[in-house]
C-alpha positions as CSV (number, residue, x, y, z in Angstrom):
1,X,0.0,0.0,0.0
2,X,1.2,3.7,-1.0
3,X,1.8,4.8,2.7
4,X,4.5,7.1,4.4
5,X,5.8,4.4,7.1
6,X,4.8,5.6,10.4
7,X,8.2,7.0,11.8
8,X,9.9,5.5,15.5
9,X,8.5,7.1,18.5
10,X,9.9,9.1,21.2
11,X,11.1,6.8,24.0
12,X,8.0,5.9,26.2
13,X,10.7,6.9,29.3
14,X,10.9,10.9,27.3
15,X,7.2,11.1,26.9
16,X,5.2,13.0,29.3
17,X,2.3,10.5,30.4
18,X,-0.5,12.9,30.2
19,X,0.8,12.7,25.9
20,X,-0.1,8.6,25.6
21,X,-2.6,6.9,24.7
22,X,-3.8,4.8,27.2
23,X,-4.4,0.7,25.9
24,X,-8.3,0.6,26.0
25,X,-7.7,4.2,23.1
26,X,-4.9,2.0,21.2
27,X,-7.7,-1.0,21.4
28,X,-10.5,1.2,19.8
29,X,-8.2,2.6,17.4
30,X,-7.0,-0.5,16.0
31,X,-11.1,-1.7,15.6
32,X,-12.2,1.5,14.1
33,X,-9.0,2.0,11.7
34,X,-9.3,-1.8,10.4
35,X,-13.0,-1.1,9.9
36,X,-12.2,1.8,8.2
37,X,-9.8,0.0,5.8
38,X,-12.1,-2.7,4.9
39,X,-14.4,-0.5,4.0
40,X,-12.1,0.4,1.4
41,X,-10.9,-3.0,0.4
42,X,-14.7,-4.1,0.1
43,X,-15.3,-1.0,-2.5
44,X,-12.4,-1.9,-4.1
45,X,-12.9,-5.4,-4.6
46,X,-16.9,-5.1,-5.5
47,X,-15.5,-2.2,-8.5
48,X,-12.3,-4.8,-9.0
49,X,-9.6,-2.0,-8.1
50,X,-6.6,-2.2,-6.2
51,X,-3.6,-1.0,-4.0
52,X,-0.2,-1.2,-3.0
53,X,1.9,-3.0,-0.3
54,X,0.6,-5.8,1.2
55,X,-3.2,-5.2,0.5
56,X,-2.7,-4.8,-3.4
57,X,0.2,-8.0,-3.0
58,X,-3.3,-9.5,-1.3
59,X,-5.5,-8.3,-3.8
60,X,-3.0,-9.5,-6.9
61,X,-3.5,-13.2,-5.5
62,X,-7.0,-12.9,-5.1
63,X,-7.3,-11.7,-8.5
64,X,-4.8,-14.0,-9.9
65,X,-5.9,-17.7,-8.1
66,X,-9.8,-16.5,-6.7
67,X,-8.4,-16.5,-3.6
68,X,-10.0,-15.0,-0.2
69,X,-8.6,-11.7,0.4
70,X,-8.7,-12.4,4.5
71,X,-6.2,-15.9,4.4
72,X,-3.8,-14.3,2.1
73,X,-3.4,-10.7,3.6
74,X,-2.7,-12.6,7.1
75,X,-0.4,-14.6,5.5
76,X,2.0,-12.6,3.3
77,X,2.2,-10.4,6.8
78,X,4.0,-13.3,7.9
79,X,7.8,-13.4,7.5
80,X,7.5,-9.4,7.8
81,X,6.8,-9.9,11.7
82,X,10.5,-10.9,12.9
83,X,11.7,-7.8,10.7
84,X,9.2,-5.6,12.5
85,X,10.3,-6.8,16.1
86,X,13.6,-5.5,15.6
87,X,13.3,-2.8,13.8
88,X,10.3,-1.1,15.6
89,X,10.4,-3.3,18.7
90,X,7.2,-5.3,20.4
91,X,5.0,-2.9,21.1
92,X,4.4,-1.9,17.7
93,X,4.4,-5.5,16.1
94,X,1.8,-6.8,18.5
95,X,-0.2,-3.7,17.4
96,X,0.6,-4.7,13.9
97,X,-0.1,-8.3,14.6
98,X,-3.4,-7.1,16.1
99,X,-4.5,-4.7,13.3
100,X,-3.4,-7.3,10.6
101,X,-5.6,-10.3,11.7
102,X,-8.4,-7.8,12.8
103,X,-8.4,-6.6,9.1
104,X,-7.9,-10.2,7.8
105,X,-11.6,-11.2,9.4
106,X,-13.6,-8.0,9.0
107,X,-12.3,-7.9,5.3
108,X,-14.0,-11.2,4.8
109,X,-17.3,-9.8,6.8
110,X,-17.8,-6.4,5.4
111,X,-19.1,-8.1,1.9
112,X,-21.5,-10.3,4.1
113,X,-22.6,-6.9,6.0
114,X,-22.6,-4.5,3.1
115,X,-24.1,-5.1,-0.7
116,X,-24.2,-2.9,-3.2
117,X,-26.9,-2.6,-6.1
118,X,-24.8,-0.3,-8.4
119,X,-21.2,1.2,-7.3
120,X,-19.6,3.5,-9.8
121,X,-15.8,3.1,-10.1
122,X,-14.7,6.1,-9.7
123,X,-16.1,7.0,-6.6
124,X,-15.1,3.4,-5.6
125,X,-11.4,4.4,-6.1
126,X,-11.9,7.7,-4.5
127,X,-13.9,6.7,-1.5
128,X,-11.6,3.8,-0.8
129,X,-8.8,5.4,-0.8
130,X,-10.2,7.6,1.1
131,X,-11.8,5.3,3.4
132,X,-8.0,3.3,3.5
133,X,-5.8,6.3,4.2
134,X,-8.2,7.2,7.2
135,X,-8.0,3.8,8.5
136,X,-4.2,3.6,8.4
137,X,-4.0,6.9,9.8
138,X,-5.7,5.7,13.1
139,X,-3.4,2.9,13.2
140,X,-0.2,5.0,12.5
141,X,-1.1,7.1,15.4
142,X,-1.2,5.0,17.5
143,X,1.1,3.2,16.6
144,X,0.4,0.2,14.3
145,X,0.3,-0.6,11.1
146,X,-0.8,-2.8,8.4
147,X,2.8,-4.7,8.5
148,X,5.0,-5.7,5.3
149,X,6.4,-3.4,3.5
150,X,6.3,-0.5,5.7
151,X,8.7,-2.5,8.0
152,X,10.9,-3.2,4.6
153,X,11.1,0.3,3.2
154,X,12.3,1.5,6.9
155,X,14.9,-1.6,7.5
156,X,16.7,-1.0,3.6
157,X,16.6,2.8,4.5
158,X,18.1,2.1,7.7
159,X,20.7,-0.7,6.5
160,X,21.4,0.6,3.0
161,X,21.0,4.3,3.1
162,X,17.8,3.4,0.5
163,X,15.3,6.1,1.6
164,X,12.1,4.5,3.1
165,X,9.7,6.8,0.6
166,X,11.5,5.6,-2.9
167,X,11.3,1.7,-1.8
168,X,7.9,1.9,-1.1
169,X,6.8,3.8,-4.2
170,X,9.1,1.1,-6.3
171,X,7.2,-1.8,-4.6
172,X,4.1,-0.3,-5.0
173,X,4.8,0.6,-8.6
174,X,5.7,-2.9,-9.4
175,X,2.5,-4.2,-7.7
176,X,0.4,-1.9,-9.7
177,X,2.2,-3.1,-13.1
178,X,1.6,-6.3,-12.3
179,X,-1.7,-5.9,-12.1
180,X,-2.1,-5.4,-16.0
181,X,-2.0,-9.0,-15.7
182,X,-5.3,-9.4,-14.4
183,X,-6.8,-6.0,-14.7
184,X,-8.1,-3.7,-17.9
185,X,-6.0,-0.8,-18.2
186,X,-8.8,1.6,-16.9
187,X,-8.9,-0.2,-13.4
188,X,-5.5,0.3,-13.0
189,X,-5.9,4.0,-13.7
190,X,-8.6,4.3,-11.3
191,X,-6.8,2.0,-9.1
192,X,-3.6,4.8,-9.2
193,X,-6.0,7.6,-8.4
194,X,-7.4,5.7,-5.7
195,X,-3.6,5.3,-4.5
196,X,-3.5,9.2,-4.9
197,X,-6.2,9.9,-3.0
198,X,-5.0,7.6,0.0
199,X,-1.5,9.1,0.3
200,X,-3.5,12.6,0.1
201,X,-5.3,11.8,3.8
202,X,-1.7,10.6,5.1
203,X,0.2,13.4,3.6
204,X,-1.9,16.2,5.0
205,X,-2.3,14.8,8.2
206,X,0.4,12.8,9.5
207,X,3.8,14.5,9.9
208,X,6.1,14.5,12.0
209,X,5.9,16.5,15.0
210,X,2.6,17.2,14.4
211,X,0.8,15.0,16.8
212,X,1.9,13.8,20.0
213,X,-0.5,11.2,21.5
214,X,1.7,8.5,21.2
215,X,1.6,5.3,23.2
């Protein structure tokens, strides 16, 4: 997914307490930002769109095998968990861990909850995107994420001198032309504005130093 990874925190020792969020807060913002997000994977599915990161990797199976979204998202989180323990360190995995498999199941029961008798693409790809980039930014706030390539982008930048922003926008690039496999040409455009939308939300709203009610 087209996301700015959500950047290490002040040390919880530095941070005033009145500034953190207490666990039942990080609780409801990993339910509501994972609701949030499959509300925008379910639009994107029912109008046969896409993203990036993990979710579009998710969505390329599904597309590619008729896969269920759910299974595969969990799964291709896997081998990105150990990376995330040292890089970002447990507190943020088992948020991550948390926000993953809570989006793997509602992702599965947002289509059972929520039917549509005519969607138009385009606002598919907006609203979604919308919808997605308001999700993640619950979960970057407080701390969590949707895993993957996030964790990737921030371990090459910090091994390699790659910077974080130019690794994920390669990935995501490469997820998105892959889709012309599977996709018409003009679901991959809308798919790309959709992607624009998303990092629209993120960009206005999460930056650094901005907002201090970390955990």
């Amino acid at each position: 997914m087209p996301t700015t990874p959500p950047e290490k925190p002040p040390s919880a020792a530095l941070t005033p307490a009145w500034m953190r969020h207490p666990l039942w807060e990080d609780a409801l913002a990993l339910v509501f930002g994972t609701t949030m997000v499959a509300l925008g994977i379910t639009l994107y599915s029912e109008a046969g769109l896409l993203t990036g990161g993990t979710v579009g990797l998710a969505f390329l199976l599904k597309y590619l095998f008729a896969w269920q979204f759910g299974p595969v998202f969990f799964l291709v989180n896997v081998p990105f968990y150990l990376l995330a323990i040292w890089r970002m360190g447990w507190g943020f995995t088992v948020r991550t861990f948390c926000a993953v498999g809570l989006l793997s199941l509602l992702a599965e029961l947002t289509p059972r909850w929520v039917s549509f008798a005519e969607l138009n693409a385009l606002y598919a790809a907006l609203f979604g995107g919308l919808a997605i980039g308001l999700g993640l930014l619950m979960l970057f706030r407080h701390r969590a994420s949707l895993g993957g390539v996030n964790v990737l982008a921030l371990y090459l930048q910090e091994r390699f001198g790659l910077r974080a922003g130019h690794v994920q926008l390669a990935i995501d690039a490469l997820i998105v032309l892959a889709s012309l496999v599977v996709l018409p040409p003009d679901r991959v455009a809308l798919s790309i504005l959709g992607a624009v939308a998303l990092n629209m939300v993120l960009a206005i709203n999460h930056r650094a130093g901005r907002y201090m009610g970390v955990s």
